[in-house]
N, C-alpha and C positions, 0 to 999 in steps of 0.2 A: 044424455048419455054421450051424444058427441061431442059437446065442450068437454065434461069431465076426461073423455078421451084425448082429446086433444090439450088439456091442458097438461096430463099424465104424459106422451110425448114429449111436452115441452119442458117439462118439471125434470126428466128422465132422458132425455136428448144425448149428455154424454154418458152414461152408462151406455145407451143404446147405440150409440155411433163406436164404441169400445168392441162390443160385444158382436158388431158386425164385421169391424174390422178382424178381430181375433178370427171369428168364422174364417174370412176371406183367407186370411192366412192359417189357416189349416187347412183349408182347400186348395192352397194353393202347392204348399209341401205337401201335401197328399198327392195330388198331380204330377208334382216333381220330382217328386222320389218312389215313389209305388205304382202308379196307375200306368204313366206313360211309359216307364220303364219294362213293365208288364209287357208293353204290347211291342215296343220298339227295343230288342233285347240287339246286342251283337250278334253276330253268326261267323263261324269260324271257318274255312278251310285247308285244311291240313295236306300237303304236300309232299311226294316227294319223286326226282329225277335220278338216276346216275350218270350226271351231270354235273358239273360246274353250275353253279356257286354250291351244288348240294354238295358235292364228292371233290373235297380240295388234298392235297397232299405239300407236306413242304420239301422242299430241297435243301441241299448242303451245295456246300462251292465246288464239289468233288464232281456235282451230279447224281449222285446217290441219293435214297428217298429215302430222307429219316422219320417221317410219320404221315400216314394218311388218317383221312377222318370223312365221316359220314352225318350228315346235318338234315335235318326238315326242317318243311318251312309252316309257319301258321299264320295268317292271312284272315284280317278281319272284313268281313262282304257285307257285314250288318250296320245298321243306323248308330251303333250308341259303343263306347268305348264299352273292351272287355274289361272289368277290373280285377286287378290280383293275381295274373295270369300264373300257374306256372304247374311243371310239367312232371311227372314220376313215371315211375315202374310200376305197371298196375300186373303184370306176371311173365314168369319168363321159364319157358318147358321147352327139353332138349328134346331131341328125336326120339325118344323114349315115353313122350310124354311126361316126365317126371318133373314138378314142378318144385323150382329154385326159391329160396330165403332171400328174395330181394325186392321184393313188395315196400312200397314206399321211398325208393331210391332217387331221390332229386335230380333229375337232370340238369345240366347247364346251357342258360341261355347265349348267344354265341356272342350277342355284345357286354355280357358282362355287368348290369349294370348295379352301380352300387357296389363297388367292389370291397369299399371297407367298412362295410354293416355285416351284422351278421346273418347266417346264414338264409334267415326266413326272412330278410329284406331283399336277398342276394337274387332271388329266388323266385321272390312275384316281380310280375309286370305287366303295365297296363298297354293296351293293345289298341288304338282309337280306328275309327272307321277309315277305311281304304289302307291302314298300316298293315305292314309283315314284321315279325322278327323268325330268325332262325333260332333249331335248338338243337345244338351239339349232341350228336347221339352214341354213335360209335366212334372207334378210331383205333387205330395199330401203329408200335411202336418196331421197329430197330431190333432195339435191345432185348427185348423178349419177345418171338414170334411164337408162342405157344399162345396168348391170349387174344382174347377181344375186351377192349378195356370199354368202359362207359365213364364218358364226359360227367364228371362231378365235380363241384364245388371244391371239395376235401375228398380225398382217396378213402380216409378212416370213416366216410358220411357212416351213418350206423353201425361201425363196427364192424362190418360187413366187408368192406374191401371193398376194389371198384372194377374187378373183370371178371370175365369166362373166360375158361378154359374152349380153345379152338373147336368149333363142333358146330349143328345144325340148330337152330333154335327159333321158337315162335319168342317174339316179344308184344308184349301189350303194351302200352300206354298211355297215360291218363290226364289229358290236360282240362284243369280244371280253373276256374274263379269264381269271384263275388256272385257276377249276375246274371250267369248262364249253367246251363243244364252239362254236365261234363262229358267231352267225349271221350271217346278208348279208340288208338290207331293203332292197328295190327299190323307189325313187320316179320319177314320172313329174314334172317340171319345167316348166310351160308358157308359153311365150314372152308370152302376154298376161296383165299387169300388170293388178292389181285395185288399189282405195284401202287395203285390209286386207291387201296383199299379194300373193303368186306362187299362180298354180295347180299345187299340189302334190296329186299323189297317189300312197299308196300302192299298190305293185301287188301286191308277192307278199313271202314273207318263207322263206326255207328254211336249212340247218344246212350248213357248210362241209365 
């Protein structure tokens, strides 16, 4: 029974040497792509100051402030890039509680990247371990001080337009990717206008 065996290895040696490797290599893309990643996910930090670099405004040569804007920041503190990264409107209720038609509103990331793809390239980004990027949130114009406008790609993004009207508001938002669990960052929106900008603050930040 052992010769027959062993001649059965020998006769069968490369199927068998095939058939291990193939294993190996399914263990090993299992590992690499499912298991470890499982355990060693990204972790995100979501930020925000009113402060410089968060709260910039630009100037004219006059001196005059022709646009402010309000920006967070996200900060990856986990082992493994985020992938896909990118950021919406997950709900937005005035001081009435009355909740707004602008659910799914793309934010824009502040460096822009990809600027001549379209939109849903425009839009993810990947975030690697110890990176930040910023993302453009609010910002007021000049030329129309009735609004609060939100940072978008296209003004026309769904149809929808891309501000509010001046007033108090909860905003949610939803940054989500590939290979992590989505969070939702609650901002507080304040109807009075500063020269640097909206009174924004953070409230709370939690995992979908």
């Amino acid at each position: 029974m052992m010769i027959n065996l062993s001649e059965w290895f020998s006769n069968n040696g490369v199927v068998i040497t095939s058939m291990l490797l193939s294993i190996i290599a399914i263990l090993f893309t299992a590992l690499r792509d499912f298991i470890l990643p499982y355990f060693i996910k990204p972790q995100l930090k979501i930020s925000y100051l009113p402060v410089l670099p968060y709260k910039r405004h630009s100037i004219v040569l006059t001196g005059s402030i022709l646009s402010a804007f309000d920006r967070f920041k996200i900060e990856n503190i986990g082992r493994s890039t985020a992938k896909n990264c990118r950021c919406q409107i997950y709900s937005i209720k005035n001081k009435k509680g009355k909740e707004l038609d602008l659910q799914g509103f793309p934010l824009k990331w502040a460096n822009w990247p990809d600027m001549l793809s379209g939109l849903e390239k425009k839009e993810r980004i990947n975030i690697g371990p110890g990176e930040s990027e910023f993302v453009d949130f609010v910002y007021m114009r000049v030329d129309d001080t009735t609004k609060i406008f939100l940072s978008s790609y296209d003004n026309s993004v769904l149809g929808k337009g891309d501000h509010l009207y001046i007033d108090n508001y909860n905003i949610k938002v939803i940054i989500s990717g590939d290979n992590f669990k989505p969070y939702i960052a609650s901002f507080k929106i304040g109807k009075q206008a500063k020269m640097d900008g909206f009174e924004v603050k953070l409230l709370n930040i939690r995992r979908k």
